[in-house]
TINU-517002 format. One record per residue (C-alpha): residue number from 0; x, y, z; residue in three letters; chain. Coordinates in steps of 0.1 Angstrom, whole numbers, plus 5000, padded with zeros to 4 digits. Each point is the difference from the previous one (the first is absolute). Example, Ala and Ser with C-alpha at 12.3 -4.5 7.8 and 13.67 -1.06 7.14 Angstrom:
# residues 2
  bake     X     Y     Z  marmar  keba
     0  5123  4955  5078     ala     A
     1  5014  5034  4993     ser     A
***
This chain:
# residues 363
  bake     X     Y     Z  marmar  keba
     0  1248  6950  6318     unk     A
     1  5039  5000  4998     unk     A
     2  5013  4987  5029     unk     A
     3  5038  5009  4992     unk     A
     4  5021  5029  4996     unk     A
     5  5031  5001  4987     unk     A
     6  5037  5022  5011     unk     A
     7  5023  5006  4973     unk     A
     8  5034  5005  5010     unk     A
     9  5036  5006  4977     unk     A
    10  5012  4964  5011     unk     A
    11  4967  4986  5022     unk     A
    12  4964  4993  4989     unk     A
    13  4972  4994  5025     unk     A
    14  4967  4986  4995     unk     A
    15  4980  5002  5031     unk     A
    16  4969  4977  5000     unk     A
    17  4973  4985  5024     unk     A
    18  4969  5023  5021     unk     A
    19  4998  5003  5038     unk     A
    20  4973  4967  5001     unk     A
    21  5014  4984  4973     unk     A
    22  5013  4961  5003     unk     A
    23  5039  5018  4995     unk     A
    24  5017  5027  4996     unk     A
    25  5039  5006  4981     unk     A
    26  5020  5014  4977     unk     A
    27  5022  4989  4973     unk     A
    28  5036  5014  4996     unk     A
    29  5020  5002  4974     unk     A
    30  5031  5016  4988     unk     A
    31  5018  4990  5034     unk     A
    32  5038  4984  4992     unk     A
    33  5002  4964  4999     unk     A
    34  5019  4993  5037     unk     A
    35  4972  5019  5013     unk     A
    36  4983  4975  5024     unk     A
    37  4984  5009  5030     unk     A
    38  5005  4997  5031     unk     A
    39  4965  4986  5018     unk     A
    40  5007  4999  5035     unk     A
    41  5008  5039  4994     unk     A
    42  4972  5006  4976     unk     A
    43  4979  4985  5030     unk     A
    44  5013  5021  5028     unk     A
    45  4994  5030  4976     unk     A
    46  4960  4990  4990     unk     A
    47  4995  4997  5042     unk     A
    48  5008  5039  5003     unk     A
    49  4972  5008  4977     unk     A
    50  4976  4968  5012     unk     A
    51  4967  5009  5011     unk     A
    52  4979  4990  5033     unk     A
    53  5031  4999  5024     unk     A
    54  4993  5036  5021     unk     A
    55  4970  5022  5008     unk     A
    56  5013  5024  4978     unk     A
    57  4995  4979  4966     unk     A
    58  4973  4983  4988     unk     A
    59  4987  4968  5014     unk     A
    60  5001  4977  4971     unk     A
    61  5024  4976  5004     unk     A
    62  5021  4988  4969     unk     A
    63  5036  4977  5003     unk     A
    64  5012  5012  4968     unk     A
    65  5021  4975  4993     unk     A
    66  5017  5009  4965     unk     A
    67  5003  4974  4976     unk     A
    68  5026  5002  4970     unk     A
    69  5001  4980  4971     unk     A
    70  5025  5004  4970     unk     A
    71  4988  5001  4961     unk     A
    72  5036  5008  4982     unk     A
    73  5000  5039  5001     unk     A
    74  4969  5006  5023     unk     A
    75  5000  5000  5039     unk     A
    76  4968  4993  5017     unk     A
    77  4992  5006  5030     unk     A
    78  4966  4998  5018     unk     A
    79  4977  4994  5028     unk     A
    80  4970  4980  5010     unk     A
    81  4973  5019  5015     unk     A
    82  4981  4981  5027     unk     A
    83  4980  5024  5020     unk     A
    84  4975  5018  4974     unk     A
    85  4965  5015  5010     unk     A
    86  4985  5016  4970     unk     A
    87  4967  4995  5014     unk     A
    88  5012  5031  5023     unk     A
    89  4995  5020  4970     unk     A
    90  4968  4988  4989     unk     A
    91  4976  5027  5018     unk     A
    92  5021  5029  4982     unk     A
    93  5002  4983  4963     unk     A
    94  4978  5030  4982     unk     A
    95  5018  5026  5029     unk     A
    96  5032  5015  4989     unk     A
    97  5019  5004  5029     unk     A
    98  5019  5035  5005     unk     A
    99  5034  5006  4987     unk     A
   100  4999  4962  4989     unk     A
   101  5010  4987  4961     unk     A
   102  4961  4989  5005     unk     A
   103  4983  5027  4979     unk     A
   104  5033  5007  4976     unk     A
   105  5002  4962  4993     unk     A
   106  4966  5001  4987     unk     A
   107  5010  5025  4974     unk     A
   108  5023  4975  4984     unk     A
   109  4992  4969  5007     unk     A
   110  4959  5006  5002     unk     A
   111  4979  4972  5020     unk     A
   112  5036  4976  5000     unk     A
   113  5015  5024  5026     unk     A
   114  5010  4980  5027     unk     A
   115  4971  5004  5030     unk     A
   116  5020  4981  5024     unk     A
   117  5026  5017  5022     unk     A
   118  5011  5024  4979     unk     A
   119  5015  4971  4976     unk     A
   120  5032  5008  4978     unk     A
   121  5001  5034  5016     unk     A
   122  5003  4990  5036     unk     A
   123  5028  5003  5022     unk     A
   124  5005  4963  5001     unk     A
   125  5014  5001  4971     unk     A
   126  5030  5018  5011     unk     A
   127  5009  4962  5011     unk     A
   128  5012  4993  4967     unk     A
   129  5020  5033  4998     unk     A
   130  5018  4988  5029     unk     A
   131  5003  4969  4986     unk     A
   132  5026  5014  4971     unk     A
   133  5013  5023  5027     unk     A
   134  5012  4982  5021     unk     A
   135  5019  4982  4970     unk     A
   136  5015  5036  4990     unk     A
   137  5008  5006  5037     unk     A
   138  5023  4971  5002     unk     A
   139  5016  5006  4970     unk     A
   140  5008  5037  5009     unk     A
   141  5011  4985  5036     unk     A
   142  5028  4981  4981     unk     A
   143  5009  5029  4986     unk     A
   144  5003  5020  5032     unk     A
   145  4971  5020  4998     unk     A
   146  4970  5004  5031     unk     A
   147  4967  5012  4994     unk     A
   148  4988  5009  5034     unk     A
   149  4961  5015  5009     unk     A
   150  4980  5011  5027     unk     A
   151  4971  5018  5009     unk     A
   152  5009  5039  5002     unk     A
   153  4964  5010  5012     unk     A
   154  4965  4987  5007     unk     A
   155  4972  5023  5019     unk     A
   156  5026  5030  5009     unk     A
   157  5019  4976  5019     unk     A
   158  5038  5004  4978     unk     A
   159  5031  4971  5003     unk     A
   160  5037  5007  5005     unk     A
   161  5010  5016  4960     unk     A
   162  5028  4996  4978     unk     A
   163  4997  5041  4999     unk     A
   164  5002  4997  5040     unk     A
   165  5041  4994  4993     unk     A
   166  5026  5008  4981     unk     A
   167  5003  4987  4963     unk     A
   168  5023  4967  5006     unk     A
   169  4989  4993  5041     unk     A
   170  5009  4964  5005     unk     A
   171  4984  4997  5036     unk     A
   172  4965  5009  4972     unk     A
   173  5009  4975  4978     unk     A
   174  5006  4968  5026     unk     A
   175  4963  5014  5015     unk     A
   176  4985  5001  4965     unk     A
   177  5012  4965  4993     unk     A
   178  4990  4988  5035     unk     A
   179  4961  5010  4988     unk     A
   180  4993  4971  4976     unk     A
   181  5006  4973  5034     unk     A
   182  4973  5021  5018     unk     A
   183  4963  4989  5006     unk     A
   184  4987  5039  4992     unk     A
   185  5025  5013  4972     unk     A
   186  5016  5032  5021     unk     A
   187  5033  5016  5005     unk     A
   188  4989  5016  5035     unk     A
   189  4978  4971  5023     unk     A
   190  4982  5031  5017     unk     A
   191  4992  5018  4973     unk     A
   192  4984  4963  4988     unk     A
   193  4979  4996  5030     unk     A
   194  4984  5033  4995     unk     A
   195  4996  4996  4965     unk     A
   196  4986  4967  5007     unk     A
   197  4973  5014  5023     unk     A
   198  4990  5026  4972     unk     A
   199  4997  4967  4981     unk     A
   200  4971  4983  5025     unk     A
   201  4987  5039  5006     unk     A
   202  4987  4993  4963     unk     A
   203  4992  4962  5000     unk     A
   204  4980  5005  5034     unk     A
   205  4982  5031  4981     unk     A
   206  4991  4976  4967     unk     A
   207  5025  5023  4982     unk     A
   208  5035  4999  4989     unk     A
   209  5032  5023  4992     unk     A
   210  5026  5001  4979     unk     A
   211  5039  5004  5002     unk     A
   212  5032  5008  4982     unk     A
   213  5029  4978  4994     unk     A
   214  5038  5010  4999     unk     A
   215  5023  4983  4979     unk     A
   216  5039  4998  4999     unk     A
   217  5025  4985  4977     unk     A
   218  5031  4993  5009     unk     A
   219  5032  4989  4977     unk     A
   220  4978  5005  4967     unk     A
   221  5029  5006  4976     unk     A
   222  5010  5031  4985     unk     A
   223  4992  5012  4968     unk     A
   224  4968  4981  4998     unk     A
   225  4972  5018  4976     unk     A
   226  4995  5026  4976     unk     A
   227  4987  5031  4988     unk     A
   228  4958  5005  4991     unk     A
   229  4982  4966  4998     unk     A
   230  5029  4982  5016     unk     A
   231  5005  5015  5033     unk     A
   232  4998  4981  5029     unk     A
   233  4973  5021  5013     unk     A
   234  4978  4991  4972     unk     A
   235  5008  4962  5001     unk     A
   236  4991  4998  5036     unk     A
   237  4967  5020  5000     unk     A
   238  4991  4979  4971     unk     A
   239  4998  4973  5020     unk     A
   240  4996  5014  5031     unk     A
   241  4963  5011  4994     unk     A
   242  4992  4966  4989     unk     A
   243  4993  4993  5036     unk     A
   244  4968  5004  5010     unk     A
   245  4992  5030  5026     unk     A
   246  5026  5018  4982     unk     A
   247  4992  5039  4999     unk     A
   248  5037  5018  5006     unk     A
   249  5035  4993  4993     unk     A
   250  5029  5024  5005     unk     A
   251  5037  4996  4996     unk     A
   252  5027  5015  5026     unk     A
   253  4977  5032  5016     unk     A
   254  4977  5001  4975     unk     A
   255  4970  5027  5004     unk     A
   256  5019  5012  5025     unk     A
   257  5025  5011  4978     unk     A
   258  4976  5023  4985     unk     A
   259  4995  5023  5028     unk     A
   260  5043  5005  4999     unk     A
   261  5021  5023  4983     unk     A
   262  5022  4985  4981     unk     A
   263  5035  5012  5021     unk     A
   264  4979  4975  5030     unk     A
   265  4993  4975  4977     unk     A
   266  5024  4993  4980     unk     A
   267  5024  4970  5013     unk     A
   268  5038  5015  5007     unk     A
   269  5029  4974  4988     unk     A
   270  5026  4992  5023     unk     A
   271  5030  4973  5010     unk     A
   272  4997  4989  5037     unk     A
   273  5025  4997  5025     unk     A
   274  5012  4965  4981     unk     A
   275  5000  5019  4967     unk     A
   276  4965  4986  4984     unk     A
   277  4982  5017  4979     unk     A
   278  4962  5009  5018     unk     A
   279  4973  5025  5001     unk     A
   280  4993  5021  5028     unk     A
   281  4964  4997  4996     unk     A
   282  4986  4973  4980     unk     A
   283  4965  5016  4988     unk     A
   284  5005  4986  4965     unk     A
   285  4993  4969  5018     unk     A
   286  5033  4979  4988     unk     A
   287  4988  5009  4959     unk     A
   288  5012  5031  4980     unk     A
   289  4990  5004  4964     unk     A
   290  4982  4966  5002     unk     A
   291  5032  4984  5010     unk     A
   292  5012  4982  5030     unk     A
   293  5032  5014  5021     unk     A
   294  5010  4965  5016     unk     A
   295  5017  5006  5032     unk     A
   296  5000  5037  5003     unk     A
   297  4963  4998  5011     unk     A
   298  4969  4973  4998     unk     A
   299  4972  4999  4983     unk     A
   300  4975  5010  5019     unk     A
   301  4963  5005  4995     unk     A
   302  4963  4999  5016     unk     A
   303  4967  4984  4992     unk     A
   304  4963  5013  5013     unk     A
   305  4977  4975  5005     unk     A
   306  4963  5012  5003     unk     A
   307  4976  4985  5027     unk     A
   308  4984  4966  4990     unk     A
   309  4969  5010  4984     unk     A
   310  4982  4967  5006     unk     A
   311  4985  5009  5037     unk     A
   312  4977  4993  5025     unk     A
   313  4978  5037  5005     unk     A
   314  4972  5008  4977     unk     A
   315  5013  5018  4967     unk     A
   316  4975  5013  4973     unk     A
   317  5003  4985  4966     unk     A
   318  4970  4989  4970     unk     A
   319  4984  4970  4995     unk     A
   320  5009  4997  4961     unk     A
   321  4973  4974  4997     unk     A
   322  4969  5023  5012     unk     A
   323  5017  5029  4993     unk     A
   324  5000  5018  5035     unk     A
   325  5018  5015  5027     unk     A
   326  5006  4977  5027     unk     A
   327  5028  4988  5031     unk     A
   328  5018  4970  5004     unk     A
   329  5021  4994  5027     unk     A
   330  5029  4973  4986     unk     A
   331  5002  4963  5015     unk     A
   332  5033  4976  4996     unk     A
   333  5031  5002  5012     unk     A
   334  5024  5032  4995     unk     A
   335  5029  5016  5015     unk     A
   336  4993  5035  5023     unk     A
   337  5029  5011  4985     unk     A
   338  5021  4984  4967     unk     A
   339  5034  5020  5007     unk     A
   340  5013  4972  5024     unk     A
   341  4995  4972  4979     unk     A
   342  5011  5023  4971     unk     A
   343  5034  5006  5009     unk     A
   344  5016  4966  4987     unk     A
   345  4976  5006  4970     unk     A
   346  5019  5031  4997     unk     A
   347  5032  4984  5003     unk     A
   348  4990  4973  4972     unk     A
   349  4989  5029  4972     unk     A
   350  5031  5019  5006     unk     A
   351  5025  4965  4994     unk     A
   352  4982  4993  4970     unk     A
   353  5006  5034  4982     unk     A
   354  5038  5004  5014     unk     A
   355  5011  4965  4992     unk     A
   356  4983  5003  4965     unk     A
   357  5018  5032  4998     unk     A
   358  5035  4985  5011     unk     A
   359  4992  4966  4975     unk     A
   360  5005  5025  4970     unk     A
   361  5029  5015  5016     unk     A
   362  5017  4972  4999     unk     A
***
């Protein structure tokens, strides 16, 4: 079976590598400028958002990931040692596909190799590397004045303070936003997070799990960043984007929204403010018009949907490949309730890697 996968950016190549029970997991990076060196105490700090095993709302497992980097002339290689494997929690459901898992698709490839443990190179552990090269491409866009801030928008009804909830510029939303990455449960509103956190156990307590949606915002992204077709900024982000796994929506500004709108509603109004900036009135293009960015006059701004964790606890239906019949499994190990918490610095991560690519080229 292949255990990698590989990004290709304009300036940045990725190759992810490892399985979620393998001895490591990494990915190699090339492309990046040669006084690129990172920062590890901040690469740190960034893997212990997305960490496992610390809350009731993520999965038990327990990993450190401590990053390692080595050097080999062009290529950056960063990885982790995994020290708290269980395939044996897989064992019962080897010959079971398990629903809405790469299980039965990685068959169709790979045949008998397919990983059986985990969910191997298809897991959401491996969004460890991913955030390994992120957090690189986050402190390299931070140099350069630009903030990539995430939370969760929604999880089980329950919806956070929005960037729609204010105007297009709101700095009291921005200082907030920015405040979320310090915070144990990653939301703008603490209420709205207890409540959403109760939906959370609701689940877990009920051997089920939900899912969630993730807001992201942009801010200081230069102008004039992009192009027209393929090389929109939109395309460059969903790309990459939809490499995490749980993935199933992603809309820029208002999105499907937008759809129900005439266009006169829709449509975002220019205007100079009381300082004489050029704005929007409205930023429903989400900060990106003809695939391009517009720098200060409005962010970037978009939103992920993150389905519930399929790997639960109640009874599902599914075959036994092996004897070919019907039959239930009910799914042992160690998962999150709900991915969208641990997601949002994974979110954060994807979108660094695709706008400092995009801003390498630029230069």
């Amino acid at each position: 079976m292949n255990s990698s996968s590989t990004y290709q950016g304009d300036a940045l190549d990725l190759m992810i590598y490892g399985e979620s029970h393998s001895e490591r997991i990494g990915v190699y990076i090339t492309g990046l400028p040669e006084d690129v060196t990172p920062d590890t105490e901040k690469t740190a700090a960034f893997m212990a958002r997305r960490a496992p095993g610390k809350n009731a709302w993520s999965t038990p497992r327990k990993e450190a990931d401590a990053v390692i980097f080595e050097r080999n002339g062009q290529i950056l290689h960063g990885y982790i040692v995994n020290t708290n494997t269980k395939p044996k929690d897989y064992a019962s459901i080897m010959n079971c596909p398990r629903p809405s898992h790469a299980d039965y698709a990685a068959r169709l490839i790979y045949g008998d190799e397919a990983s059986k443990s985990g969910g191997g190179i298809f897991s959401g552990r491996m969004t460890a590397p991913l955030c390994i090269a992120g957090s690189i491409a986050l402190q390299e866009l931070n140099k350069r004045g630009v903030q990539i801030h995430a939370h969760l928008k929604r999880v089980g009804g329950v919806n956070d303070d929005s960037y729609f909830d204010h105007s297009v510029n709101d700095e009291a939303f921005r200082n907030s936003l920015s405040a979320v990455e310090n915070k144990e449960f990653p939301v703008v509103d603490d209420a709205k997070g207890e409540l959403m956190k109760a939906k959370i156990e609701e689940a877990r307590m009920d051997n089920d799990s939900v899912g969630g949606v993730i807001e992201c915002v942009v801010y200081g992204y230069p102008e004039g960043i992009g192009g027209p077709i393929f090389d929109g900024i939109e395309a460059k982000l969903a790309q990459i984007l939809y490499a995490i796994p749980a993935v199933k929506g992603v809309e820029f500004g208002n999105g499907f929204e937008g759809s129900d709108l005439k266009g006169s509603v829709n449509n975002d109004a220019f205007a100079f403010d009381s300082e004489g900036n050029l704005t929007l009135k409205t930023n429903h293009s989400g900060g990106i018009q003809g695939g391009i960015s517009l720098g200060d006059v409005a962010p970037i701004v978009f939103d992920v949907a993150m389905k519930p964790t399929p790997s639960i606890s109640k009874a599902q239906e599914t075959v036994n490949l092996k004897e070919h019949e019907n039959t239930t499994i009910s799914i042992e190990g160690r998962h999150d309730p709900c991915v969208a918490p641990r997601a949002v610095p994974v979110v954060e991560a994807a979108a660094a890697i695709a706008l400092y690519d995009m801003l390498l080229v630029s230069m």
